[in-house]
N, C-alpha and C positions, 0 to 999 in steps of 0.2 A: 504493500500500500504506500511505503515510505518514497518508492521508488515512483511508482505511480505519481506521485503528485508532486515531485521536483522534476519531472519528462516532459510533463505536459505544461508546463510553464515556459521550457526552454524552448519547444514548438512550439508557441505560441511567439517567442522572440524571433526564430528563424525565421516564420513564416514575415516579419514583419519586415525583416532585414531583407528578406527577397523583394517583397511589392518597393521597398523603397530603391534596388538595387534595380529593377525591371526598365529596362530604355522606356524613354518616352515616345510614344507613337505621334510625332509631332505633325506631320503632313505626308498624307497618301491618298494615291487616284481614289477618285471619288469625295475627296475632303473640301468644303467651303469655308473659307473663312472671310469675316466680316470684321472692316477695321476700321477707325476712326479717329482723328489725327489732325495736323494742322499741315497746312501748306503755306509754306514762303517763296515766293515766287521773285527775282530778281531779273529782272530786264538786260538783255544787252545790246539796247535797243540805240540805232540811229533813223533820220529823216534825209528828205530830199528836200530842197526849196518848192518854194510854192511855183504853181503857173496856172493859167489861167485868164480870168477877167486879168488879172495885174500876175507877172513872171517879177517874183524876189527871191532868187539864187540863193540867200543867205537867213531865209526865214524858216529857221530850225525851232523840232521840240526834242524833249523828252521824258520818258515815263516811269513813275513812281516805281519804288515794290508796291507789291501785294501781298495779304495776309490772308487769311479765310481758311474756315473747318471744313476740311475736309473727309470722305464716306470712300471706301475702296472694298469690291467684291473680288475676290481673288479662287478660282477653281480650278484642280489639280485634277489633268484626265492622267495624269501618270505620275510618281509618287519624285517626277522632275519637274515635267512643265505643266502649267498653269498658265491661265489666260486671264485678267486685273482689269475690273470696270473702275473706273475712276472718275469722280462726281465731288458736287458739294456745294458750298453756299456761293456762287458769281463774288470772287473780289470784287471793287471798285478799286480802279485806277487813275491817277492824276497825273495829268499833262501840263507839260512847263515849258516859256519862250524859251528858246535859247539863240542866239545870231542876235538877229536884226529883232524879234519876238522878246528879247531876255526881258527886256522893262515891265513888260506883260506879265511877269509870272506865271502865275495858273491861267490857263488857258481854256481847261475844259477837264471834262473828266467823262469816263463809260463803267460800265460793270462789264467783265469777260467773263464768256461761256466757256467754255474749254474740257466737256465730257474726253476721256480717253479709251482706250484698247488697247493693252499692251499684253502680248505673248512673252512669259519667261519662264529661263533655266535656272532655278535649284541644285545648288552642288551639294554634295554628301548625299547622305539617305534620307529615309524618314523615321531613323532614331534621332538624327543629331539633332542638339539642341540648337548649335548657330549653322544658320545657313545663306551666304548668302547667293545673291542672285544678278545675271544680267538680264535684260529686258531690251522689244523695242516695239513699236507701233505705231498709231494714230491717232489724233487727235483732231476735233473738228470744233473750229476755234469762230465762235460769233458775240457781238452785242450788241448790251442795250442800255436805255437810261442813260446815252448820248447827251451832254450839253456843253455850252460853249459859254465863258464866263464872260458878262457884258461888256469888259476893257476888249478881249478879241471880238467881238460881235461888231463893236463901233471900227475897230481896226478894220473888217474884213467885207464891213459895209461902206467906205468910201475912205476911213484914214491911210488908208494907200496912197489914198492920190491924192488929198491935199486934207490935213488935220479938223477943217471946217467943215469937212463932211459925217467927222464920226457923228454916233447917235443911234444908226438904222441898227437894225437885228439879223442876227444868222443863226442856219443850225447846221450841224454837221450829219454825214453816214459815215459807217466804217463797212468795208467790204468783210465779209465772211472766209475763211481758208481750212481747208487741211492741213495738219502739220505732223510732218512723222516725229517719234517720239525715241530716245533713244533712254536707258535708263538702268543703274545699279545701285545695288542696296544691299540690306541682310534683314531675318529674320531669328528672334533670339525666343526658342521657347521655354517660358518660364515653368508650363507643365503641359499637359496632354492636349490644352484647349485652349489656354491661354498663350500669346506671344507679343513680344516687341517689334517692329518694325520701325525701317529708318533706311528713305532711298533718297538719291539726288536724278533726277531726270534734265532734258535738253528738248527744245523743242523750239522747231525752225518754222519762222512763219514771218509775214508781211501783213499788212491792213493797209489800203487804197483808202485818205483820207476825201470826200466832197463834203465843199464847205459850197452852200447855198446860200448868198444874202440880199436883203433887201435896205436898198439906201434911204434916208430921208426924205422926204418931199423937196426939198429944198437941193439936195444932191440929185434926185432920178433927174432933171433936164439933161445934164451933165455925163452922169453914169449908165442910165438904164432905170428900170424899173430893176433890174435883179442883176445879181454879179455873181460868176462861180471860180471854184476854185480848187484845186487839186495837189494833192503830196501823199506820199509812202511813208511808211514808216515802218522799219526795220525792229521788230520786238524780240523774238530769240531767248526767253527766257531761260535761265535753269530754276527750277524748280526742287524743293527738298520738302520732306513729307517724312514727318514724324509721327507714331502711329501706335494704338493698342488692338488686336484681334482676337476674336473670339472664332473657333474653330465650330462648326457646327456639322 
């Protein structure tokens, strides 16, 4: 009986030492996980001068970072690759003179869309706990909530052409683009379901700026009833995305 009851204490430790000793089955085909995180988004962005109603060679912008929460679904058809929705709250981003525009400061501002697709490889297995990963794909990059701050609106309605015109109002479009997406990172699993994530991505795109404006009453003899106006802008962001998932 003595025997008995110091055996079955010590099975009861082995077995505890085993489940703690057991790999973590961290990711395998068939596995989803859902993550949530923030995105910092940094610009490498340049412009071209204006042209149009009035061509200024020298009337440059450029654009803020972004901040915004970020939502990523990630699913493993092989216990490597996985294919990554990428979503979340539209940053707002701010536009600033620079050139011939610097006096202006803000200039304007948009919120960007920028849903992604990106297919990636997983190195190690799906015991290890760190794993990371390279990535690449698509992303389809649009916006909205466009507007142009009154000092560029009077600019882009007659103070081109002579100071006594500003006053008039303009608004802007931004063209919409695909952008491939290139992208590495790791994931660190804390246990079976839970993990840390942490990638920097790349993502190559332009936006076609039209500026629409309407002059003063006192300027249209002069100008027109309406004035337009065009530039690119070179955006290029890298993007980093720090992240908690849940493996479901």
């Amino acid at each position: 009986m003595n025997n008995a009851s110091t055996f079955l204490p010590k099975i009861a430790a082995l077995a505890v030492l085993a489940a703690c000793a057991a790999p973590v089955m961290a990711q395998t085909a068939g596995d989803n996980i859902v993550s949530a995180g923030w995105f910092h988004i940094v610009p490498q962005d340049s412009s071209s001068g204006i042209t149009g109603s009035s061509t200024i060679p020298t009337a440059h912008s450029s654009v803020s970072n972004g901040n915004t929460l970020g939502l990523a679904v990630t699913h493993f058809f092989t216990d490597n690759i996985g294919v990554t929705l990428d979503g979340g709250i539209p940053p707002e981003f701010t536009l600033y003179g620079k050139g011939s525009l610097t006096s202006y400061g803000e200039i304007g501002n948009a919120k960007q869309w920028s849903p992604a697709i990106v297919a990636k490889y997983f190195f190690g297995n799906a015991q290890d706990k760190f794993r990371p990963f390279v990535g690449a794909g698509l992303s389809y990059v649009t916006y909205s909530d466009v507007h142009l701050s009154s000092g560029f609106q009077g600019f882009a309605s007659g103070a081109t052409v002579n100071p006594l015109f500003a006053g008039g109002t303009a608004t802007a479009s931004l063209s919409s683009s695909v952008a491939p997406v290139i992208s590495a990172g790791m994931i660190y699993n804390v246990s079976d379901r839970l993990s840390i994530g942490l990638s920097v991505s790349y993502l190559k795109f332009h936006t076609d700026a039209t500026i629409n404006a309407t002059p003063t009453a006192i300027a249209q003899p002069y100008l027109g009833s309406s004035l337009t106006y065009k530039t690119t802008i070179d955006i290029n962001p890298i993007v980093s995305f720090i992240s908690v998932g849940y493996k479901f």
